[in-house]
C-alpha positions in Angstrom: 34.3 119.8 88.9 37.2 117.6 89.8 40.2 118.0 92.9 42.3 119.9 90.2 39.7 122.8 89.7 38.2 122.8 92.8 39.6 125.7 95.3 40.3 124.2 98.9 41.0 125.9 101.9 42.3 124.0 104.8 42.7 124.7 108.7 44.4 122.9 110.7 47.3 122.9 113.5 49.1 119.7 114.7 50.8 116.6 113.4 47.7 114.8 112.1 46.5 117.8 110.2 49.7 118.6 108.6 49.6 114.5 107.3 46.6 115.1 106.1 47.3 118.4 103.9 50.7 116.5 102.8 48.3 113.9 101.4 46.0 116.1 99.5 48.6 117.8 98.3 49.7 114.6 96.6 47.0 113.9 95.6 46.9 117.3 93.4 44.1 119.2 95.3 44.5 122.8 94.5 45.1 123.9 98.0 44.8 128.0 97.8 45.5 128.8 102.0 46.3 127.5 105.1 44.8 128.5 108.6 46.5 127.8 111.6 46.9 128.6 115.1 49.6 131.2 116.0 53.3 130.3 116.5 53.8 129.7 120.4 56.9 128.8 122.7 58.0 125.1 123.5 60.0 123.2 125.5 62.0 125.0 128.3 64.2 128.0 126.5 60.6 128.9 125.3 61.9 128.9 121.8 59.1 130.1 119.3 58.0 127.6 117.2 55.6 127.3 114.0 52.5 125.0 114.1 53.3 121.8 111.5 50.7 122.8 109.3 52.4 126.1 108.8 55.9 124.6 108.1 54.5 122.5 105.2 52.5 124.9 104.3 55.2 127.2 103.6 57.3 124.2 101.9 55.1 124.2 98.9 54.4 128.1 98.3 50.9 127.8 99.5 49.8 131.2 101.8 49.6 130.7 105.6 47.4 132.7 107.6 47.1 132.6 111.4 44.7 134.7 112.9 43.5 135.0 116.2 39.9 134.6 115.4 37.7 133.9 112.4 35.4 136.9 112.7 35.7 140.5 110.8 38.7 141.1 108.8 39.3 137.3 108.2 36.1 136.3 107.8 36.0 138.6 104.7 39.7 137.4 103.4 37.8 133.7 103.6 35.3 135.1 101.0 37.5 136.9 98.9 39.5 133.7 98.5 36.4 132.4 97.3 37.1 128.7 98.5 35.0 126.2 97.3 35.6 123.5 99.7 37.0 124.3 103.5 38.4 121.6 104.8 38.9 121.7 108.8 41.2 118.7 110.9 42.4 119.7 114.2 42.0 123.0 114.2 41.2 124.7 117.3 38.9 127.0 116.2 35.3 127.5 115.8 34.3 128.5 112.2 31.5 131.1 112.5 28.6 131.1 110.0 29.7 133.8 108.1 32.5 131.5 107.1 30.4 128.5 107.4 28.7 129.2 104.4 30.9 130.5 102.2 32.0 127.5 100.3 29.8 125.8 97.4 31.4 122.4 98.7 30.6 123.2 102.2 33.0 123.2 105.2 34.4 119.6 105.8 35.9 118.6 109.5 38.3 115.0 109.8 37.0 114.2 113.6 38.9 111.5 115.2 36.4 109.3 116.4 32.7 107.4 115.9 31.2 110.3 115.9 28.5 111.3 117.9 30.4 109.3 120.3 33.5 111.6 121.7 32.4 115.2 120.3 35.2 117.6 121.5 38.7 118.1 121.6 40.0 114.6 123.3 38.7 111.9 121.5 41.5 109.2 120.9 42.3 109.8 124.4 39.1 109.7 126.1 38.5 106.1 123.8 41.6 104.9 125.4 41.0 105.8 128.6 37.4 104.2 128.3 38.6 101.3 127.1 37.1 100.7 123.8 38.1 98.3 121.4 36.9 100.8 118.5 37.5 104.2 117.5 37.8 105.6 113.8 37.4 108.8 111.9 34.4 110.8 110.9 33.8 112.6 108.4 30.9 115.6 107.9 29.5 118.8 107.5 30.2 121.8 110.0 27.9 123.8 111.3 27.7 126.2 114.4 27.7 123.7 117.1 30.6 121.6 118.6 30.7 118.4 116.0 26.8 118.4 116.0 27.1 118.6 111.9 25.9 115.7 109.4 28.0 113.3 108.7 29.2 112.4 105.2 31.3 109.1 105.8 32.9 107.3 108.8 36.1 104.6 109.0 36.0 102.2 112.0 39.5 101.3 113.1 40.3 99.1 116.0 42.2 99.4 119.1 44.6 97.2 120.1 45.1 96.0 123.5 48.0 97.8 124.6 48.1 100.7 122.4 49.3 104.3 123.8 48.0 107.5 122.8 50.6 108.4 120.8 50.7 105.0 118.8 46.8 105.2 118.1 47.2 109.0 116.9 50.1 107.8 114.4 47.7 104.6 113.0 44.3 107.3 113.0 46.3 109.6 110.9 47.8 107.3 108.2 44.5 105.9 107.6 42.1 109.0 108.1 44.3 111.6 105.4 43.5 108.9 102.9 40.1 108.9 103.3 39.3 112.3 103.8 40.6 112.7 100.1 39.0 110.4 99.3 35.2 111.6 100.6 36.2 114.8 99.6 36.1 113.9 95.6 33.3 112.2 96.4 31.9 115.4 97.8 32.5 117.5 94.6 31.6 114.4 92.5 27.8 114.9 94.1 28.2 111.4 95.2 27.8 111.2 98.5 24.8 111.6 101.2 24.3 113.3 104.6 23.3 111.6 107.5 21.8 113.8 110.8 23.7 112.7 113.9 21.4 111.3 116.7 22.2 113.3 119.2 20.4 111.5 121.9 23.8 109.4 121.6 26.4 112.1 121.8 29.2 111.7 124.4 31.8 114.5 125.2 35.8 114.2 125.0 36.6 116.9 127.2 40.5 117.9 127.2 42.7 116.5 129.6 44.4 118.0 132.4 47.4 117.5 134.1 45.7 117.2 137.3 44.0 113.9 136.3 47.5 112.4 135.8 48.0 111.4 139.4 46.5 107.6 140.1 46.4 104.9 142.8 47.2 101.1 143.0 43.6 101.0 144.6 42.0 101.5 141.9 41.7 98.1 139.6 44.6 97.2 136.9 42.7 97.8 133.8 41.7 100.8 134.5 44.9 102.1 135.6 46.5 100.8 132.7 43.6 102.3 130.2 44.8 105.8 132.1 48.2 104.6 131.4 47.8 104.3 127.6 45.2 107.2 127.6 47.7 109.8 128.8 50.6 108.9 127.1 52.4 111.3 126.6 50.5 113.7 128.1 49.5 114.3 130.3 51.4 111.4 131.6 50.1 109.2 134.3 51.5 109.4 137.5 52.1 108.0 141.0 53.7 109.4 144.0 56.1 107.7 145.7 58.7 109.4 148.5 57.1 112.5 147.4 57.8 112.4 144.2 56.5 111.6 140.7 56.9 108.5 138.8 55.5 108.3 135.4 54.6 105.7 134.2 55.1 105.8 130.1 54.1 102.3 129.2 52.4 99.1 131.4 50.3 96.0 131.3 47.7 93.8 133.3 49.2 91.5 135.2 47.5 88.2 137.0 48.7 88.7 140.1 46.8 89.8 142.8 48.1 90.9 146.6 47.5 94.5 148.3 46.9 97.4 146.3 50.9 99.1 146.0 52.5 95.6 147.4 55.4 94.9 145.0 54.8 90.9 143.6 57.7 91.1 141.4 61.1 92.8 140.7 61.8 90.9 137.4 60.2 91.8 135.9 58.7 94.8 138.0 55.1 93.7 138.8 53.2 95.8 141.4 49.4 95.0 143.1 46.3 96.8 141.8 43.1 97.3 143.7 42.3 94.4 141.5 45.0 92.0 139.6 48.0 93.9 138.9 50.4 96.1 136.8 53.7 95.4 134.8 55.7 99.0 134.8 57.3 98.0 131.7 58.9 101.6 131.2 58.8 104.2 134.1 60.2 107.9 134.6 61.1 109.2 138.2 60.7 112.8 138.4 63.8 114.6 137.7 65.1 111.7 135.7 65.1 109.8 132.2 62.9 107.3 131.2 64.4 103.8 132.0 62.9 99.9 132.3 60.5 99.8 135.1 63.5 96.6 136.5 66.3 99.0 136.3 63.9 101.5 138.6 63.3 98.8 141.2 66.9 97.6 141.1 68.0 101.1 142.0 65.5 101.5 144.7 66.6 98.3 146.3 63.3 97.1 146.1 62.3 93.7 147.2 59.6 91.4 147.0 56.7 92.1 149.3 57.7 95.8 149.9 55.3 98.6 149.0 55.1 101.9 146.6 52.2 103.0 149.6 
C-alpha cells in the first residue's frame, strides 16, 4: 500500500498540528477526517473561534469532526470510516482502545520531545525551562497510557541559547511535519521497527500555570532566564514591582553581579540576580505595551544602584 491508497485519519488542535496536516496533505496522503477540539472563545470580546486544524481542514473539503469525547457514538463513526492509519499531533485527547485498535497501520502520535523524557502536555516548555541543550520529536505507537507507546522513529534538534517558547515551537514544527510523513510511508511500507520505551527513564511535562509566572531576582540568572524563555508567551514570566506586573517577554545572562533586584545598568537595562545578572531586553508593565526594557527604566527614572525590591 502507498500514501495515495492508504486511508488516514488525523487529530489534532493547534498551530503545529495544523502544519503538519498542511504537509501531508502535500504530500498527497489521502486524508478522509479531521478531529479536533471544539471551537472556544478568545481574546477579550470572547469571540468564538475555530481550532487551526479545523480551518484548514475545511479549506480542502476534507470532514471535520469535533466531539467532546472519543467514546460511544464517535468511537463507532472512527470504525465506520475505516481508517487505516490514525495519525494523532497535539490533540488533547485520549484515544480509548476501542479506537486504538481500529487502524491496520496503527494509531501514530508526533510528540514533541526525546521521548520518554517529557511525557505530557508541556514538553518544549518544560525542556526550556530545564535548560537543555536538546529536545526533538518522537515518533510512535499509542496505546492506553499517557505517551507510554513504542516508539517508531525520533529527530534530535538543538536548542539554542536564547531561544523562546514560541521560537522553538516554530523550528520543532517545520522540521517534525516533514518527518512524520516521512515515518509514516515508512510505516505502511513495513519498514520500520518498534522500540519499547524504558520507562524507568520517563520524566513528566506537566502543563503550566499562570501561577508559576511570578519570579524573583534571588533566584540565580540562568534560571530566571530559562523561566523567561520557557514561558514565553505564556504564561509569561513575571515580577512585581510597585504592585504591579512586569513581564518580562525576552532577556539574557548578564556578567554582572551586585544584590539580587539592584539595578547595574540603565543602558542597556541590566538588573542583579541571586547570582550574575539579567539584561531585560524587552519588558511589558501591566496595563501597558510591550516596549525595550531602556525605554521602561527611562520612564521610571531609574538610576544606577536603585532597586526593583
Amino acid at each position: 500500500m502507498n500514501k495515495n491508497e492508504a486511508r488516514v485519519l488525523f487529530m489534532g488542535t493547534p498551530d503545529i498540528a495544523r502544519d503538519c496536516l498542511a504537509q501531508l496533505i502535500e504530500d498527497g496522503w489521502n486524508i478522509i477526517g479531521a478531529f479536533t477540539r471544539e471551537d472556544k472563545p478568545v481574546g477579550r470580546k470572547q469571540i468564538m473561534t475555530a481550532p487551526p486544524v479545523k480551518e484548514l481542514a475545511l479549506q480542502h473539503n476534507i470532514p471535520v469532526y469535533q466531539p467532546k469525547t472519543l467514546k460511544g457514538e464517535y468511537s463507532d463513526i472512527i470504525a465506520d470510516l475505516k481508517p487505516d492509519m490514525i495519525v494523532v499531533v497535539a490533540y488533547g485527547r485520549i484515544l480509548p482502545k476501542a479506537v486504538i485498535d481500529v487502524p491496520q497501520f496503527g494509531c501514530l502520535n508526533l510528540h514533541v520531545s526525546l521521548l520518554p523524557q517529557y511525557r505530557g502536555a508541556a514538553p518544549i516548555q518544560w525542556s526550556l525551562i530545564n535548560g537543555d541543550k536538546q529536545t526533538g520529536v518522537t515518533v510512535m505507537h499509542i496505546d492506553e497510557g499517557l505517551d507510554t507507546g513504542d516508539i517508531i522513529d525520533v529527530l534530535p534538534i538543538d536548542i539554542e541559547e536564547n531561544e523562546t517558547q514560541e521560537e522553538l515551537f516554530g523550528k520543532v514544527a517545520e522540521k517534525g511535519k516533514v518527518f512524520l510523513s516521512q515515518v509514516m510511508e515508512n510505516v505502511v511500507k513495513g519498514d520500520y521497527t518498534r522500540t519499547p520505551q524504558d520507562h524507568s527513564k520517563a520524566t513528566l511535562a506537566p502543563p503550566l500555570t499562570k501561577e508559576m509566572a511570578l519570579f524573583s531576582f534571588e533566584t540565580d540568572a540562568l534560571t530566571l532566564h530559562n523561566k523567561i524563555r520557557g514561558q514565553n508567551p505564556w504564561p509569561s514570566a513575571h515580577f512585581m514591582f510597585e504592585d504591579k506586573k512586569v513581564k518580562v517577554i525576552k532577556a539574557q545572562v548578564e556578567e554582572l553581579s551586585g544584590k539580587a533586584g539592584e539595578i547595574l545598568s540603565t543602558k542597556p537595562l541590566i538588573i542583579a540576580a541571586g547570582e550574575k545578572s539579567l539584561r531585560l531586553i524587552t519588558v511589558q508593565p501591566e496595563g501597558g505595551k510591550a516596549m525595550d526594557g531602556t525605554a521602561w527604566a527611562a520612564g521610571r527614572r531609574f538610576k544606577k544602584g536603585d532597586s526593583v525590591i
